[in-house]
ROSE-4610 file (N, C-alpha, C; in Angstrom, 1 decimal, always signed):
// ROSE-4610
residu = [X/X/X/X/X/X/X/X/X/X/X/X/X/X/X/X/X/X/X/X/X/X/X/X/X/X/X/X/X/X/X/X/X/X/X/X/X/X/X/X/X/X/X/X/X/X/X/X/X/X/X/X/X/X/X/X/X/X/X/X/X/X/X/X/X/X/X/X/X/X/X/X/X/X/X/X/X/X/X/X/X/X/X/X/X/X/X/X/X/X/X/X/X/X/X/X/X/X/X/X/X/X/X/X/X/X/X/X/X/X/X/X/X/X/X/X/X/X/X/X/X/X/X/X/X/X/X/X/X/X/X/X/X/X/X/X/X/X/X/X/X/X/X/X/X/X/X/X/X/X/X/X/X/X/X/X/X/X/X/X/X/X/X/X/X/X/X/X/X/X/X/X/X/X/X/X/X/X/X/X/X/X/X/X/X/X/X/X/X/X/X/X/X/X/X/X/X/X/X/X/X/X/X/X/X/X/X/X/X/X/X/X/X/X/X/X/X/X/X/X/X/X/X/X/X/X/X/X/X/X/X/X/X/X/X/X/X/X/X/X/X/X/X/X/X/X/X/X/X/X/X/X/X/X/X/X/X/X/X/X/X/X/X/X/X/X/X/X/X/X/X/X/X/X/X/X/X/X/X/X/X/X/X/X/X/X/X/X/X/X/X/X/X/X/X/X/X/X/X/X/X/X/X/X/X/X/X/X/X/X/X/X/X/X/X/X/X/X/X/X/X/X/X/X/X/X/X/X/X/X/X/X/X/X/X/X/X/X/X/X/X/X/X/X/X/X/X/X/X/X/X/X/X/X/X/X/X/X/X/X/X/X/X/X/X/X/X/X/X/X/X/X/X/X/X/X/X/X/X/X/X/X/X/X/X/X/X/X/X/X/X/X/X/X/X/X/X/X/X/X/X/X/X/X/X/X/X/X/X/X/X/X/X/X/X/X/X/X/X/X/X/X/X/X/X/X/X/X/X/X/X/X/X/X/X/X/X/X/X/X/X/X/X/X/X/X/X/X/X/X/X/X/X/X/X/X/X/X/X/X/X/X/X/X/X/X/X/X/X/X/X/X/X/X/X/X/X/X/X/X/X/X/X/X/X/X/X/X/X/X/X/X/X/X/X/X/X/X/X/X/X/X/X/X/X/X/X/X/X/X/X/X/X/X/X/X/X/X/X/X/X/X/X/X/X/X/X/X/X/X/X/X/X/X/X/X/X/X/X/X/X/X/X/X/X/X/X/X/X/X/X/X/X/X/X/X/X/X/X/X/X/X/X/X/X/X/X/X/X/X/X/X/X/X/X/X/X/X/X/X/X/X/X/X/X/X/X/X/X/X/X/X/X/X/X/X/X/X/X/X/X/X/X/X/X/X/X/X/X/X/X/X/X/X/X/X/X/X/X/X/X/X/X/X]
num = [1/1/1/2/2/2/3/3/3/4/4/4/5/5/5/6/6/6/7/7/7/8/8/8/9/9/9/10/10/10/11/11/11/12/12/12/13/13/13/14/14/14/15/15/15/16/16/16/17/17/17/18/18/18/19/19/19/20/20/20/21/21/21/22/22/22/23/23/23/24/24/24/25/25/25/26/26/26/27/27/27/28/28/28/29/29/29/30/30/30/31/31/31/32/32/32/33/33/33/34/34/34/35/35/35/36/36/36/37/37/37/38/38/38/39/39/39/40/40/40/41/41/41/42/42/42/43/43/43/44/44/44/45/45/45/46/46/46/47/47/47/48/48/48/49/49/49/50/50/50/51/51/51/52/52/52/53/53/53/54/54/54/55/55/55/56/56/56/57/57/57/58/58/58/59/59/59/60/60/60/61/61/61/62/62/62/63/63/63/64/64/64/65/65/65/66/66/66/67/67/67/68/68/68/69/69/69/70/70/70/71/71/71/72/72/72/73/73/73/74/74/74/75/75/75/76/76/76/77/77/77/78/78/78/79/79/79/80/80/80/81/81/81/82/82/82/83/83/83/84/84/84/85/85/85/86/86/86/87/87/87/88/88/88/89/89/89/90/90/90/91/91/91/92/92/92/93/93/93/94/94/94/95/95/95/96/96/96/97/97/97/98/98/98/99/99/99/100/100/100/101/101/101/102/102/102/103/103/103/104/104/104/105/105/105/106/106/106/107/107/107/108/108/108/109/109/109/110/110/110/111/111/111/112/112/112/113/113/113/114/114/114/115/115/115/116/116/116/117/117/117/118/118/118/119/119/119/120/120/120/121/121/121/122/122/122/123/123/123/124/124/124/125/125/125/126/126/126/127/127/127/128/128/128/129/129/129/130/130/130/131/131/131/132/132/132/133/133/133/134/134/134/135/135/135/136/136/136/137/137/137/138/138/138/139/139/139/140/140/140/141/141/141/142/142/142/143/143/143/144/144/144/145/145/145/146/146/146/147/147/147/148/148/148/149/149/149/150/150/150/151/151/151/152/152/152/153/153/153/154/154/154/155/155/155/156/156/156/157/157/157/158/158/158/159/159/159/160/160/160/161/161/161/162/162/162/163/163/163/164/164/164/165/165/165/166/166/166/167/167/167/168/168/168/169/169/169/170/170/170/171/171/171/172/172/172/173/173/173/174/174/174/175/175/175/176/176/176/177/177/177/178/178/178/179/179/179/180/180/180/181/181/181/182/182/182/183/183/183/184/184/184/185/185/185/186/186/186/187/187/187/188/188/188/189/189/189/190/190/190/191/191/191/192/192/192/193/193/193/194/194/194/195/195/195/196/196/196/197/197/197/198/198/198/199/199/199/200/200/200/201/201/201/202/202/202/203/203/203/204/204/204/205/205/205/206/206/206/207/207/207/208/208/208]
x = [+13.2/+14.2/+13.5/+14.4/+13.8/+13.9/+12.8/+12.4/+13.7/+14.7/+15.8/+15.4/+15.5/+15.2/+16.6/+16.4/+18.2/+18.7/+18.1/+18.7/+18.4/+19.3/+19.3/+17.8/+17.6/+16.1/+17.0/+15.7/+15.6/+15.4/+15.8/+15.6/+15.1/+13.4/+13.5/+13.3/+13.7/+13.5/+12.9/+12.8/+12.5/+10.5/+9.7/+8.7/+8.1/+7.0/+7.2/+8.5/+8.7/+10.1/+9.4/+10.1/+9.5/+10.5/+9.6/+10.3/+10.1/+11.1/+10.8/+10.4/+9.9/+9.0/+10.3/+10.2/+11.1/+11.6/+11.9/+12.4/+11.7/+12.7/+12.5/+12.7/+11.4/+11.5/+12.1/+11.9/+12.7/+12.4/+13.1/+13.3/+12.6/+12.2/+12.1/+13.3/+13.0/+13.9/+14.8/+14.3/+14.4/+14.3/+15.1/+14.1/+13.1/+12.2/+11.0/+10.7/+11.6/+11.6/+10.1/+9.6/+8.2/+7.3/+6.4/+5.0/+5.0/+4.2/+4.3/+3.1/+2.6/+1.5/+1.7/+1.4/+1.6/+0.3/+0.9/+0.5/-0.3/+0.7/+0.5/+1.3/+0.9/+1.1/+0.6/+1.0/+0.8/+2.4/+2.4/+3.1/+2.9/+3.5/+3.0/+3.6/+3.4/+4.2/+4.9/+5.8/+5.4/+6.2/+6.1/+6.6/+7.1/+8.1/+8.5/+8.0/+7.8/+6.8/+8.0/+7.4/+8.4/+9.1/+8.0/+8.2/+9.3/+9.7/+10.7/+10.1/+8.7/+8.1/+7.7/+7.7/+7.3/+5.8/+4.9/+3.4/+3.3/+2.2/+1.9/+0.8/+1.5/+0.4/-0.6/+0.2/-1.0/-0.5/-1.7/-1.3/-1.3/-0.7/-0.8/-1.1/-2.4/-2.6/-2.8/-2.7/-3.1/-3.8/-3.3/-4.4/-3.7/-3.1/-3.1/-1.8/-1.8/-0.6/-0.2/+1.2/+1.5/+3.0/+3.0/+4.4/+4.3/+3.0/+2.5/+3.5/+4.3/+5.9/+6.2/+6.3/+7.0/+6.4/+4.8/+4.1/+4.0/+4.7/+4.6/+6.6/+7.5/+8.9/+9.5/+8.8/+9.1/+10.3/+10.6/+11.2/+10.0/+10.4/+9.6/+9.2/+7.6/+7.4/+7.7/+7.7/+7.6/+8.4/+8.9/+9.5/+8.4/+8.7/+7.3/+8.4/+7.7/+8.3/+7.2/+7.9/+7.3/+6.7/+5.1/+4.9/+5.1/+4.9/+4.8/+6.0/+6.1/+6.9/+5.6/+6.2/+5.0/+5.9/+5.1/+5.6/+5.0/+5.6/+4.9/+5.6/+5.3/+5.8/+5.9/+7.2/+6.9/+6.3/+6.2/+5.0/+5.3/+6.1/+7.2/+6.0/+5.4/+4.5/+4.6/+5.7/+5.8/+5.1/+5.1/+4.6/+2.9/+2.7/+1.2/+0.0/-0.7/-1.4/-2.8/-4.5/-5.1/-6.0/-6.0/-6.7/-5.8/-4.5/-3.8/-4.1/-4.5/-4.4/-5.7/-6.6/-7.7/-7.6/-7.0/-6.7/-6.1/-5.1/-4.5/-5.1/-5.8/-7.0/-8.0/-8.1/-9.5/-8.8/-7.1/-6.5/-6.6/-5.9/-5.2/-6.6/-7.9/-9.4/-9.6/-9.4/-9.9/-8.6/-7.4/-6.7/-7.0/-7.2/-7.7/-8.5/-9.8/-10.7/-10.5/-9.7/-9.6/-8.2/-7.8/-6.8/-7.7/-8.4/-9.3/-10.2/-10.4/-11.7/-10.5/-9.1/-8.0/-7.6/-7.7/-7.5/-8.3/-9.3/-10.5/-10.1/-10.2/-9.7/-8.7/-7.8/-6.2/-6.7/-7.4/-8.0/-8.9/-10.3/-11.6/-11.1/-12.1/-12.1/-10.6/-11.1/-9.7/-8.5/-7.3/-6.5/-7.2/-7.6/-8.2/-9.5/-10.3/-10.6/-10.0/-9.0/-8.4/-7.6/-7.1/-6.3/-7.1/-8.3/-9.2/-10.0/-10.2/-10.1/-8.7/-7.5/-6.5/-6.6/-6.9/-6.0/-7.4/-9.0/-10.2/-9.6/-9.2/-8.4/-7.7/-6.7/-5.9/-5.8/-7.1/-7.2/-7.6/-8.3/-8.3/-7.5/-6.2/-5.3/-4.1/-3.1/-2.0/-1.5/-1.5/-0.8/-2.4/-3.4/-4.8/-4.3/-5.1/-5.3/-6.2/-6.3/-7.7/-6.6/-6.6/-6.6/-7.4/-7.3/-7.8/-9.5/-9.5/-10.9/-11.8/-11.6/-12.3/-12.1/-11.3/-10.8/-10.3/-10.2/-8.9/-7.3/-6.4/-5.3/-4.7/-3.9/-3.1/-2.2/-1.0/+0.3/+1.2/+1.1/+1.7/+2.5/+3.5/+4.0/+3.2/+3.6/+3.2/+3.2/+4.9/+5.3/+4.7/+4.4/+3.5/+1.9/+1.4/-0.1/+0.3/+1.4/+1.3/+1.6/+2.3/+2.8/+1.4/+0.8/-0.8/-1.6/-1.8/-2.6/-2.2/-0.7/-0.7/-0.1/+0.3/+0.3/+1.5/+2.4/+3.5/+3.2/+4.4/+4.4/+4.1/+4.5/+4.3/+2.6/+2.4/+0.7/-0.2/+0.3/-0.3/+0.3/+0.6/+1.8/+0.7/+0.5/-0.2/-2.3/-2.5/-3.7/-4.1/-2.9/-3.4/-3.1/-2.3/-2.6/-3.8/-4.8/-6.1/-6.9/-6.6/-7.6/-7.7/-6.2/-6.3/-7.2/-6.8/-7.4/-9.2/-9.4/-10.9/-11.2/-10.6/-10.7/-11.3/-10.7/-10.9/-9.5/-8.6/-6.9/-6.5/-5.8/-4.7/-3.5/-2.7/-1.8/-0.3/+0.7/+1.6/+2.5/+3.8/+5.1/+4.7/+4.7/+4.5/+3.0/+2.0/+0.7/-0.1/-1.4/-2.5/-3.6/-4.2/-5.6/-7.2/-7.8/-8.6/-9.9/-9.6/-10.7/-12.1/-12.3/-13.3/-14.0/-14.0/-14.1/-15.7/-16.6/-17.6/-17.7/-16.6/-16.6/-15.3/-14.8/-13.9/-14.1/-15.2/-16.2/-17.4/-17.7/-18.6/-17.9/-16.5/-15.4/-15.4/-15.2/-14.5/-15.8/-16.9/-17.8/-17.4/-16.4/-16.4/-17.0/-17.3/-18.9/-18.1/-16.7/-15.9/-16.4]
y = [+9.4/+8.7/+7.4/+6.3/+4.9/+4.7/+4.1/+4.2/+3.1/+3.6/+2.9/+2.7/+1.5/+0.7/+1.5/+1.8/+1.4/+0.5/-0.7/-2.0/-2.5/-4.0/-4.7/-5.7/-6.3/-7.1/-8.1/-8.9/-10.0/-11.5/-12.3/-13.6/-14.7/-14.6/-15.3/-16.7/-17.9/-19.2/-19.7/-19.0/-19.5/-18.9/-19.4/-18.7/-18.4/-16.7/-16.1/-15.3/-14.8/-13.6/-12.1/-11.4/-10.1/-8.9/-8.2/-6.9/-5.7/-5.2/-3.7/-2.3/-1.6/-0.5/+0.0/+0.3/+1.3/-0.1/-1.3/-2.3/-3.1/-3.0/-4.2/-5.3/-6.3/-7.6/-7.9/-7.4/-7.7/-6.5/-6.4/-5.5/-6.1/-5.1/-5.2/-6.3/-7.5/-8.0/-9.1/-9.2/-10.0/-11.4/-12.3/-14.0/-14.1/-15.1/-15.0/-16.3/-17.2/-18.4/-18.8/-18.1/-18.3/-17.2/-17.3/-16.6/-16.3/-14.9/-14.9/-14.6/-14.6/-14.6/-13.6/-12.5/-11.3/-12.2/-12.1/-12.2/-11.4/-10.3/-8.8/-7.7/-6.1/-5.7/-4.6/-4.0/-3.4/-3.2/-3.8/-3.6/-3.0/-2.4/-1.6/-2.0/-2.6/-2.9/-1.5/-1.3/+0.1/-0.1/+0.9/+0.8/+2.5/+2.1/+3.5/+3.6/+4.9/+5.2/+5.9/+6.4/+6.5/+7.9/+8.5/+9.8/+10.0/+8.9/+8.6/+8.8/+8.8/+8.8/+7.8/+7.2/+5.6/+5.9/+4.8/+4.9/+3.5/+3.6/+2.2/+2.0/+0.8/+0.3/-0.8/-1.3/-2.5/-2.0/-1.8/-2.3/-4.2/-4.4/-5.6/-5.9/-6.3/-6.2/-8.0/-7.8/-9.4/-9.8/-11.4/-12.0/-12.3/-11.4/-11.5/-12.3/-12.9/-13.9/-13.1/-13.0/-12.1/-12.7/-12.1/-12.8/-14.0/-13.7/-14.7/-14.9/-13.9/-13.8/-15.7/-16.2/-17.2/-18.4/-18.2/-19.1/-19.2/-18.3/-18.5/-18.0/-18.5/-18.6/-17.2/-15.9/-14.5/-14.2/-13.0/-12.2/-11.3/-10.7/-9.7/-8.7/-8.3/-7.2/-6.0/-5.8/-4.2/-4.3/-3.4/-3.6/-3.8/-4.2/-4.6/-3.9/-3.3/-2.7/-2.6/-2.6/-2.1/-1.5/-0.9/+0.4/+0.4/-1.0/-0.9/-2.4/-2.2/-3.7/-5.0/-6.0/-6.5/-8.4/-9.1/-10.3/-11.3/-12.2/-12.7/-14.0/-15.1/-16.4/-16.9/-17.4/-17.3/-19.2/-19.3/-20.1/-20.8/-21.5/-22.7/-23.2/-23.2/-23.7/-25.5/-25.5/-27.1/-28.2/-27.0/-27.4/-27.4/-27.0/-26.7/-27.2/-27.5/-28.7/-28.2/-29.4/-28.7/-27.3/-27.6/-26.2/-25.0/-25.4/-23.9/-23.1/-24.2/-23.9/-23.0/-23.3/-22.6/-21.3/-21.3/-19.8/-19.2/-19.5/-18.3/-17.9/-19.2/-18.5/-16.9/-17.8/-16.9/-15.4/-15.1/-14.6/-13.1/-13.9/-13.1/-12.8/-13.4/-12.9/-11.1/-11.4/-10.3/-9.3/-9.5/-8.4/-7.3/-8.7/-8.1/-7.2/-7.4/-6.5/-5.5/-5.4/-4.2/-3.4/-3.8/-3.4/-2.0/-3.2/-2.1/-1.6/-1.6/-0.3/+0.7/+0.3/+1.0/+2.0/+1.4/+2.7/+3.2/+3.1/+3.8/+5.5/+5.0/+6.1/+6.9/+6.1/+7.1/+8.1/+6.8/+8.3/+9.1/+8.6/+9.5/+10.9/+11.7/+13.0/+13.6/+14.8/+15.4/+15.2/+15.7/+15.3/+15.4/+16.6/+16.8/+15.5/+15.4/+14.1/+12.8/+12.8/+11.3/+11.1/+12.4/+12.4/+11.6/+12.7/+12.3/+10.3/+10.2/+8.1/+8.0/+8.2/+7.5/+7.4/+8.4/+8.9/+7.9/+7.8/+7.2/+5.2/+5.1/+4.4/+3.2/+4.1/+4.1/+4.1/+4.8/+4.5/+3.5/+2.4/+0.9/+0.0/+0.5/-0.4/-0.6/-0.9/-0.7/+0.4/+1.6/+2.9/+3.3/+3.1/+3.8/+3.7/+4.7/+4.5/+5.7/+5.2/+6.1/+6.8/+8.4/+9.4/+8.7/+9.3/+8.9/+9.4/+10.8/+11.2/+10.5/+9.5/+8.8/+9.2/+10.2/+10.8/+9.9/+9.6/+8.7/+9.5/+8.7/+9.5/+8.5/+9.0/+7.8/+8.2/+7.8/+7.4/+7.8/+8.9/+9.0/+10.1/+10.2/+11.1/+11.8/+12.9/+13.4/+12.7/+12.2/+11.2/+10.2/+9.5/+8.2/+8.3/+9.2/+10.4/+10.4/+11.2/+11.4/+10.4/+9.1/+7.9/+7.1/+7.2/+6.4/+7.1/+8.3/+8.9/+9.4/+9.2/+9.2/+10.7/+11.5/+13.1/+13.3/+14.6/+15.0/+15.3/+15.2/+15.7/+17.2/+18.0/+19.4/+19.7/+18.7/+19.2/+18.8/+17.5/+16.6/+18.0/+18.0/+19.3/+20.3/+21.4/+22.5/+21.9/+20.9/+20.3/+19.9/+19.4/+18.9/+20.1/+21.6/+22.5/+23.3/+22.9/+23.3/+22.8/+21.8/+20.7/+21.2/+21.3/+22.1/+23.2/+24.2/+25.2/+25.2/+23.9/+23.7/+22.9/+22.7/+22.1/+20.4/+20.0/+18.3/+17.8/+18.3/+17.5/+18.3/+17.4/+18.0/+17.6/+18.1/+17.6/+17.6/+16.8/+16.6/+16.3/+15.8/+15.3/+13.7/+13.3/+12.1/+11.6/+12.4/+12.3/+12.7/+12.1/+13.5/+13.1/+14.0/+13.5/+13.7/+12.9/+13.2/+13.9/+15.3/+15.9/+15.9/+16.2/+15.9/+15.2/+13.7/+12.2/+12.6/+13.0/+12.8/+14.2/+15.0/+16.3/+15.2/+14.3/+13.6/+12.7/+12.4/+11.1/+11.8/+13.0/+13.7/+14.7/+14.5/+15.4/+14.0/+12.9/+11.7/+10.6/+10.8/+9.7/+8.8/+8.7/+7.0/+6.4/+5.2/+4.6/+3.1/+2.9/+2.2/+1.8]
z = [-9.9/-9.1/-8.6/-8.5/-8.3/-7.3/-6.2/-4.8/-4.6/-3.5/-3.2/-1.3/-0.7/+0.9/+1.0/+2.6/+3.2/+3.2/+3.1/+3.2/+2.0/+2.3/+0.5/+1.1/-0.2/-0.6/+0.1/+1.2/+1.9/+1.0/+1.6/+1.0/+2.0/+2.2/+3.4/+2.9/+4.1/+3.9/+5.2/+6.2/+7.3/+7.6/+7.9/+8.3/+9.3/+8.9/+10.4/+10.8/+9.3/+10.0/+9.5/+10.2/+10.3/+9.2/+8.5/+7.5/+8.3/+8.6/+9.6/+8.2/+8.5/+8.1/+7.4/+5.9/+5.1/+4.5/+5.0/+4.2/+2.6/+2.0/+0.9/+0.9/+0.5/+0.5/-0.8/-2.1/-2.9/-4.1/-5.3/-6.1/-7.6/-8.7/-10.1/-10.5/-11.4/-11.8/-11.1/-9.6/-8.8/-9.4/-9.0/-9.0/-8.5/-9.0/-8.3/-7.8/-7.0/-6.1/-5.3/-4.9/-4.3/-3.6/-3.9/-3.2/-1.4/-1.4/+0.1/+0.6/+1.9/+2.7/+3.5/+3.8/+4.7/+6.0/+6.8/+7.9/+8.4/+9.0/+9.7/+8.8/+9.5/+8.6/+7.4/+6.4/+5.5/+4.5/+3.1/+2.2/+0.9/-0.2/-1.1/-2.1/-3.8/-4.7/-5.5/-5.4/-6.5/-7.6/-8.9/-10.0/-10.6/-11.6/-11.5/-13.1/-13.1/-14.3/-15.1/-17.0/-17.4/-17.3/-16.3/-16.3/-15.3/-14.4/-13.8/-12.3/-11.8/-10.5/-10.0/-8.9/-8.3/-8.1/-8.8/-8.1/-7.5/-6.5/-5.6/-6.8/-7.0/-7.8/-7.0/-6.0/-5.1/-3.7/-2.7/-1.4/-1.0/-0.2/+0.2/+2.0/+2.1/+3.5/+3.9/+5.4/+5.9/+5.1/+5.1/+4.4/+3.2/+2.8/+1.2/+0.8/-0.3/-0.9/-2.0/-2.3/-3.4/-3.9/-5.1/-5.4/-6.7/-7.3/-8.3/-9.8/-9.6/-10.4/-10.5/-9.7/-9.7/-10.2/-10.1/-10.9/-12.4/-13.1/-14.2/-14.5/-13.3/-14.5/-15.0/-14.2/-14.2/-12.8/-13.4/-12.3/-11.4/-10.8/-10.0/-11.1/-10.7/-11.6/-11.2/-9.5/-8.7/-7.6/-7.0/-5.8/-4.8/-4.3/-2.5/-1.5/-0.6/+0.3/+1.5/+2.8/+3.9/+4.5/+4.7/+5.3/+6.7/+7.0/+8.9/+8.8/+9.9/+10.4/+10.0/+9.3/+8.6/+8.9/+9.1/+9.4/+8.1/+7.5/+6.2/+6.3/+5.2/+5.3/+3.6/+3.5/+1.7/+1.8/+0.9/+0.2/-1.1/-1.0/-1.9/-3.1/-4.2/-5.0/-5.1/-5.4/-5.2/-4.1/-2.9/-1.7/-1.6/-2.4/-2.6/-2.1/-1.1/-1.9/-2.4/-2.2/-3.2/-2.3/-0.9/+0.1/-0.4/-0.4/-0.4/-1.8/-3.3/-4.6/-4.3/-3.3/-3.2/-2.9/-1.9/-0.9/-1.7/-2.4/-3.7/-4.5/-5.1/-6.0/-5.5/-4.1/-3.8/-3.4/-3.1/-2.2/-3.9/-4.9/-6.1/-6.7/-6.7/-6.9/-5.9/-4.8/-4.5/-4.7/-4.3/-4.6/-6.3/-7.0/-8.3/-8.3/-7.5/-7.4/-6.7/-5.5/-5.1/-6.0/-6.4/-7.1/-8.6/-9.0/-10.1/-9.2/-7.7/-7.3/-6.9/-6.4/-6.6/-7.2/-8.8/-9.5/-10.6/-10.2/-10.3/-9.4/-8.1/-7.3/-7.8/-8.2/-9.0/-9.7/-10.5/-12.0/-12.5/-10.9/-11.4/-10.1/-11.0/-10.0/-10.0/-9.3/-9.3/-8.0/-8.0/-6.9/-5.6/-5.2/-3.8/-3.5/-4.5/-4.2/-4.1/-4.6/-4.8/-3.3/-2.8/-1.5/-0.8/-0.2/+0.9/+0.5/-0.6/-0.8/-0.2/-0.6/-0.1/+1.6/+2.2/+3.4/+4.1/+3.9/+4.3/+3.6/+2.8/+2.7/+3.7/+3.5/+4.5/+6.0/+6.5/+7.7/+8.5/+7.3/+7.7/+7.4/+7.0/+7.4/+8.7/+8.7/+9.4/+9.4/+8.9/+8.7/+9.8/+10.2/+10.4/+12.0/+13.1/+14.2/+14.4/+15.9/+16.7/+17.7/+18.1/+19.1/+20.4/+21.5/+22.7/+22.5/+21.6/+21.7/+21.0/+20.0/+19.1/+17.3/+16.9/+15.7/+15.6/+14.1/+13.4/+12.6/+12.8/+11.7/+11.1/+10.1/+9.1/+9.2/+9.4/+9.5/+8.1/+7.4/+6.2/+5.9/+4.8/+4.8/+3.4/+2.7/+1.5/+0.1/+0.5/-0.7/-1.0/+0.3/+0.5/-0.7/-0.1/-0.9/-2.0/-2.5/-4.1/-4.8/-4.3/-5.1/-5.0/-4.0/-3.9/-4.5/-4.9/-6.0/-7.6/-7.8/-9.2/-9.2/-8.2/-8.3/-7.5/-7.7/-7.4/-5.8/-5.3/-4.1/-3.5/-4.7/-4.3/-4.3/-5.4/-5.2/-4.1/-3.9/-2.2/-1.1/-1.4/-0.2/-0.1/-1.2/-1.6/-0.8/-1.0/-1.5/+0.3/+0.7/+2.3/+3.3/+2.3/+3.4/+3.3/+2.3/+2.0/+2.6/+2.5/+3.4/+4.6/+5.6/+6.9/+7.1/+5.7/+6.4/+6.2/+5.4/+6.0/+6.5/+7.4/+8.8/+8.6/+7.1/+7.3/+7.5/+7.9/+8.1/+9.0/+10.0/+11.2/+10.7/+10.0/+9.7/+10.6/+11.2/+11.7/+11.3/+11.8/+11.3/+11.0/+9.4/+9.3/+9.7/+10.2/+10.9/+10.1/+9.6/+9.5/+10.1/+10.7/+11.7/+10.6/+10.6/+9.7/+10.6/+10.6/+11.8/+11.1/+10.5/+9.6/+8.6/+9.8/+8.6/+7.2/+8.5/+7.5/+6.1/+6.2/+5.0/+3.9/+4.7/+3.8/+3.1/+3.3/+2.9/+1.7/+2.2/+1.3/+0.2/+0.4/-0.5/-1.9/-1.3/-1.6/-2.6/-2.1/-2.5/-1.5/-1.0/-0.7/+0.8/+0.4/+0.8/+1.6/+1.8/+2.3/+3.7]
């Protein structure tokens, strides 16, 4: 099924406007009028595979400029959508000048790279490893926060997990009540506490 917003794809022209969390900024097949600059924030490109499942193929965090569709006379390749209320500014090409040609360069360089250390994570190892990278991940972005005791949690649902790792929901489901019961996930409504950062890091390899 194709990841459908409650609301229709935005068209912003004004900058410094804000996307509330669940929203789409625009859709597959979209025009692609100009580039944007996330501010603040956390956004996710996803794509629907042909097995008919949506996978995040990019996150998009501050900092980052996205939307390179338009530089080359394309439509949109993915839907972009919201994870948190995310504030962005689109980015007219015409308007360009030669500092900015810099920052995109440098901006679509590194997304690149984390993109392939990305999905690396997708596809090495098995699901139970791929979770614990997502969720360690994850906890340094906008979806991440700290408990009063100093524990971290991530802000995600299941669906969120299996579309970020390439895997069904029932298995992220089955996989994170394992995790609980060895005491590396607290899991909650829409919450999971990573009680066990350092068994999730040595589940995981990751060195983030």
């Amino acid at each position: 099924m194709t990841y459908l917003a409650p609301t229709s794809s935005l068209h912003l022209t004004d900058p410094n406007r804000t996307v509330r969390r669940g929203q789409t900024l625009y859709y597959a097949g979209d025009a692609a009028p100009s580039l944007y600059r996330l501010d603040s924030g956390l956004m996710r490109a996803v794509r629907l595979t042909p097995q008919g499942r949506n996978l995040t193929v990019r996150h998009i965090r501050p900092g980052d400029i996205f939307g390179e569709e338009c530089l080359h006379g394309q439509t949109r390749g993915h839907q972009v959508v919201a994870l948190t209320d995310a504030v962005l500014t689109p980015i007219h090409p015409q308007h360009l000048s030669a500092a900015d040609l810099w920052d995109l360069t440098r901006s679509l360089s590194a997304q690149l790279q984390r993109m392939m250390t990305d999905g690396v994570h997708i596809q090495d190892g098995d699901l139970r490893e791929r979770i614990a990278r997502y969720l360690l991940n994850l906890a340094g972005s906008s979806l991440g926060g700290t408990h009063p005791d100093g524990v971290r949690f991530v802000r995600a649902t299941h669906e969120l997990i299996a579309e970020g790792t390439g895997a069904t929901r029932e298995s992220v489901s089955k996989l994170i009540g394992e995790m609980r019961d060895d005491g590396l996930l607290s899991p909650a409504y829409r919450c999971l506490t990573l009680t066990d950062e350092a068994g999730l890091r040595l589940l995981s390899g990751y060195h983030g």
